[in-house]
C-alpha positions in Angstrom: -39.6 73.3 -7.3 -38.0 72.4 -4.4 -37.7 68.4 -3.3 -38.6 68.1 -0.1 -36.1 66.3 2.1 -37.6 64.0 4.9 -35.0 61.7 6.1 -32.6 64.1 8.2 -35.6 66.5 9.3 -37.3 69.9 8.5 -37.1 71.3 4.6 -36.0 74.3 6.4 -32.5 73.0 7.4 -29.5 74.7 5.8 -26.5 72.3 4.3 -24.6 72.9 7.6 -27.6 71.6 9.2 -27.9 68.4 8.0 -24.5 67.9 8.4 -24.7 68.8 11.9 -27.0 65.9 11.7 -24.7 62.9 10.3 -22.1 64.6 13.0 -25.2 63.5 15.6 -26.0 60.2 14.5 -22.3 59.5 14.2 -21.5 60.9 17.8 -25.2 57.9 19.1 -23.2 55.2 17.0 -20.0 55.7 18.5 -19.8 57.2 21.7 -18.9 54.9 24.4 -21.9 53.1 26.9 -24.6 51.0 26.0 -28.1 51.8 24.1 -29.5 52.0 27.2 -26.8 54.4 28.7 -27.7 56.5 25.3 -31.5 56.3 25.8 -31.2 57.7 29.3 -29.1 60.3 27.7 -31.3 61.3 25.1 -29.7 65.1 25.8 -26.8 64.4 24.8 -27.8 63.6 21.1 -30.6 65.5 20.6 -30.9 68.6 18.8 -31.9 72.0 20.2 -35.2 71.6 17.5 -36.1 68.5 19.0 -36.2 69.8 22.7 -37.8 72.7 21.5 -40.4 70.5 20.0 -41.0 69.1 23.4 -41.6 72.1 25.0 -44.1 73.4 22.7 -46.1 70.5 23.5 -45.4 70.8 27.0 -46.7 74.0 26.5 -50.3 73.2 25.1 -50.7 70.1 27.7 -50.7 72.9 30.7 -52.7 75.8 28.2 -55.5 72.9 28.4 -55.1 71.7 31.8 -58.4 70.5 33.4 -60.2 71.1 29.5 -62.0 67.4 29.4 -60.7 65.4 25.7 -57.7 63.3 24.1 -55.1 64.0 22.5 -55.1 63.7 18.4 -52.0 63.6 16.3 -52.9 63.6 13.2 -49.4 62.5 10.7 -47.3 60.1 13.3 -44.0 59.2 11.0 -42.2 58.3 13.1 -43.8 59.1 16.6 -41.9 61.3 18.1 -44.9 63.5 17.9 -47.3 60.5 19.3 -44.9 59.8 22.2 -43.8 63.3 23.3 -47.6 63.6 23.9 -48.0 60.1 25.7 -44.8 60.0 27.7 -45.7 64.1 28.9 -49.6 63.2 29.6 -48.4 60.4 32.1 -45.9 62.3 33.6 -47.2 65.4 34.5 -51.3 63.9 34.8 -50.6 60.1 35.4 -53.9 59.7 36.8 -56.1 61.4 34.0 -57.4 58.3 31.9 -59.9 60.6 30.5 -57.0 61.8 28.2 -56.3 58.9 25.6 -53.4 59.6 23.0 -54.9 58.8 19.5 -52.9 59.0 16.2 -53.7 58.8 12.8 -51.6 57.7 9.7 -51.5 55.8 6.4 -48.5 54.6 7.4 -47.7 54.7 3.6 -47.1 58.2 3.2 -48.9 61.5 2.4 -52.1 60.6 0.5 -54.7 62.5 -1.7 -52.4 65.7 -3.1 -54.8 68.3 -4.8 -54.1 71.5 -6.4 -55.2 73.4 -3.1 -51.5 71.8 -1.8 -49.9 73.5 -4.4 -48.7 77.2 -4.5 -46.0 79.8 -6.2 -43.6 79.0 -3.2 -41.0 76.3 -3.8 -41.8 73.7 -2.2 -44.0 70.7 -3.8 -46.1 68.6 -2.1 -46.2 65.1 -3.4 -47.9 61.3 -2.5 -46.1 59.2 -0.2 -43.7 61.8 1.3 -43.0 60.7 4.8 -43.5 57.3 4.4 -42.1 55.5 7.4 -43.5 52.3 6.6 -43.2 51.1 10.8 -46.8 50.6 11.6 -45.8 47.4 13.7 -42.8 49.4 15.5 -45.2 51.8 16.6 -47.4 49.3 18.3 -44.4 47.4 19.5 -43.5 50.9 20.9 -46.9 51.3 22.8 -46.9 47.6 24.8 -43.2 48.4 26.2 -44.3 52.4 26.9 -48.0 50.7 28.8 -45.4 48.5 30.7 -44.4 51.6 33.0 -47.3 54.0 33.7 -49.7 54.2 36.0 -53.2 53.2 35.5 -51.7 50.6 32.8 -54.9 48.1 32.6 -56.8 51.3 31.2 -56.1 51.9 27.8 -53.8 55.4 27.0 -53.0 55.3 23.2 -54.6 54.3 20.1 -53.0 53.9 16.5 -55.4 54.1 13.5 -54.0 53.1 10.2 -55.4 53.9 6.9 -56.6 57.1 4.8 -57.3 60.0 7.3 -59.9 61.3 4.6 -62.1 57.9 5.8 -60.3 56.8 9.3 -61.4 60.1 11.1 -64.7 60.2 10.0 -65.5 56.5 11.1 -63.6 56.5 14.2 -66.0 60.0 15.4 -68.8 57.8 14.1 -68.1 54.5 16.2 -67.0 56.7 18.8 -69.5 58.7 20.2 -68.3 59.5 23.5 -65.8 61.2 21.8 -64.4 64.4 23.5 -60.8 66.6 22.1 -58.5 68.4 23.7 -55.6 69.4 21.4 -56.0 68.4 17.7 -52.7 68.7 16.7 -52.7 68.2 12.8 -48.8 67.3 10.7 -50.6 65.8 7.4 -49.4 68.9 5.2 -52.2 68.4 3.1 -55.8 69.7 2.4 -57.8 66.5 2.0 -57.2 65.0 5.4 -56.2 68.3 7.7 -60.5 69.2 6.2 -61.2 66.0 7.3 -59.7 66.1 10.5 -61.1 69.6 11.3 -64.4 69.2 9.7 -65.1 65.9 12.4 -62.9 67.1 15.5 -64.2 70.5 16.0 -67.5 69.7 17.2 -66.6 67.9 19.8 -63.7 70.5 21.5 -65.0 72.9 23.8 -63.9 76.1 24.8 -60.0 76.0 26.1 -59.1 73.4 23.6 -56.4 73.8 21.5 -55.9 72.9 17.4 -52.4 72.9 16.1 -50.8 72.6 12.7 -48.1 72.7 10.7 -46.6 74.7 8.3 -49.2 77.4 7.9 -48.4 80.4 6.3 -45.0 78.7 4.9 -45.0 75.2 3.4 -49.0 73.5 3.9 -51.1 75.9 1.5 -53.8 73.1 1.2 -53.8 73.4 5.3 -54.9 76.7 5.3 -57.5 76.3 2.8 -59.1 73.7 4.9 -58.6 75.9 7.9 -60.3 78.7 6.4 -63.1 75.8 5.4 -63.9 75.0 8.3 -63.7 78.5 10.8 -63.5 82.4 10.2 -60.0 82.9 10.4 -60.8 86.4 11.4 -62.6 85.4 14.5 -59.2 83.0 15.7 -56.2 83.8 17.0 -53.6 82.3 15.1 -50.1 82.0 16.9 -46.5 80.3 17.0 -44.3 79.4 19.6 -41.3 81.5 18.9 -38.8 78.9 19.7 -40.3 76.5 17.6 -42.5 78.3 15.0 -43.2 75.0 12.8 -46.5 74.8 15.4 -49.4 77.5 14.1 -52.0 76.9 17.0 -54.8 79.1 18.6 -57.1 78.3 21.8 -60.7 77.7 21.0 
């Protein structure tokens, strides 16, 4: 079996890839100007994936323009997901409140493997993979990101730590109100994606969009609980083909 490698990015990355990656983080640490002057230039060291990333989501924001809900990431590591989401929804709907950013993580790595996360492919899912331990950066992250948007004395994002499996189920419970427009699901495992689809779906309506990860490649246990939970034959399953990681459909 395969060990998954989490620190430099996607399992899918060739040797020359990750090297291309050292070669990146190299070129941040010494390239002349300050961090700021490299924050502004976040082009200059990011990779093609990353930006590709970005426009996927930037993608399903204007699919479910006008469709009433939050935003749900469920897996934040280490929130480049969550923030491409927040830092996109103020930009381009600064005014929409009704759209809240809400992510859900142990924060102590993947949690509740079963043998539906296992398959004949070569790749092994195990407990605490992508474990980025920063629960506190995260919310240090939000109070500087609520410091420039508009509408900042009403709340935009949300950070739930603890088991997904018992998180979600509590949070749709205390929150009735509760409305979602893209579930967008990076767990890689059965137990919580079931979780997450068996307590979200009833409260998306049509237009909304559910995206996950890994389907039909490296999250077998995802599929299972996608097939749980909807006809698959009555969905239409799709990838961005710049950035195919994302398996969505529209519901």
């Amino acid at each position: 079996m395969k060990k998954n490698i989490e620190k430099k990015g996607s399992m899918l990355s060739s040797s020359r890839q990750y090297g291309i990656q050292d070669l990146r983080a190299n070129l941040f640490e010494k390239t002349k100007g300050s961090t700021l002057d490299k924050i502004n230039s976040f082009t200059k060291f990011a990779g093609r994936q990353n930006i590709a990333k970005l426009v996927a989501q930037y993608e399903m924001l204007m699919m479910t323009k006008n469709v009433l809900g939050n935003i749900i990431e469920g897996g934040v590591f280490h929130g480049s997901g969550l923030l491409g989401w927040a830092n996109l929804s103020v930009s381009l709907e600064p005014y929409n409140y009704q759209c809240k950013i809400i992510g859900f993580d142990t924060f102590q790595g993947s949690k509740g493997v079963t043998s539906k996360d296992q398959s004949l492919s070569n790749i092994k899912r195990r407990e605490k993979e992508y474990n980025a331990n920063n629960y506190e950066d995260i919310l240090r992250t939000i109070e500087v990101f609520d410091l420039d948007r508009p509408l900042n004395h009403i709340k935009k994002m949300e950070v739930i730590k603890g088991d997904i499996s018992k998180t979600i189920p509590a949070y749709v419970k205390k929150n009735k109100q509760l409305t979602v427009r893209i579930l967008h699901l990076g767990m890689n495992l059965y137990k919580p994606t079931y979780h997450s689809l068996k307590n979200f779906i009833p409260r998306m309506s049509k237009g909304s969009i559910i995206a996950i990860d890994g389907l039909n490649h490296a999250t077998p246990g995802c599929f299972e609980a996608l097939k749980e939970n909807l006809e698959i034959s009555k969905i239409n399953l799709k990838t961005f083909d710049y950035y195919p990681n994302f398996s969505y459909f529209v519901i």
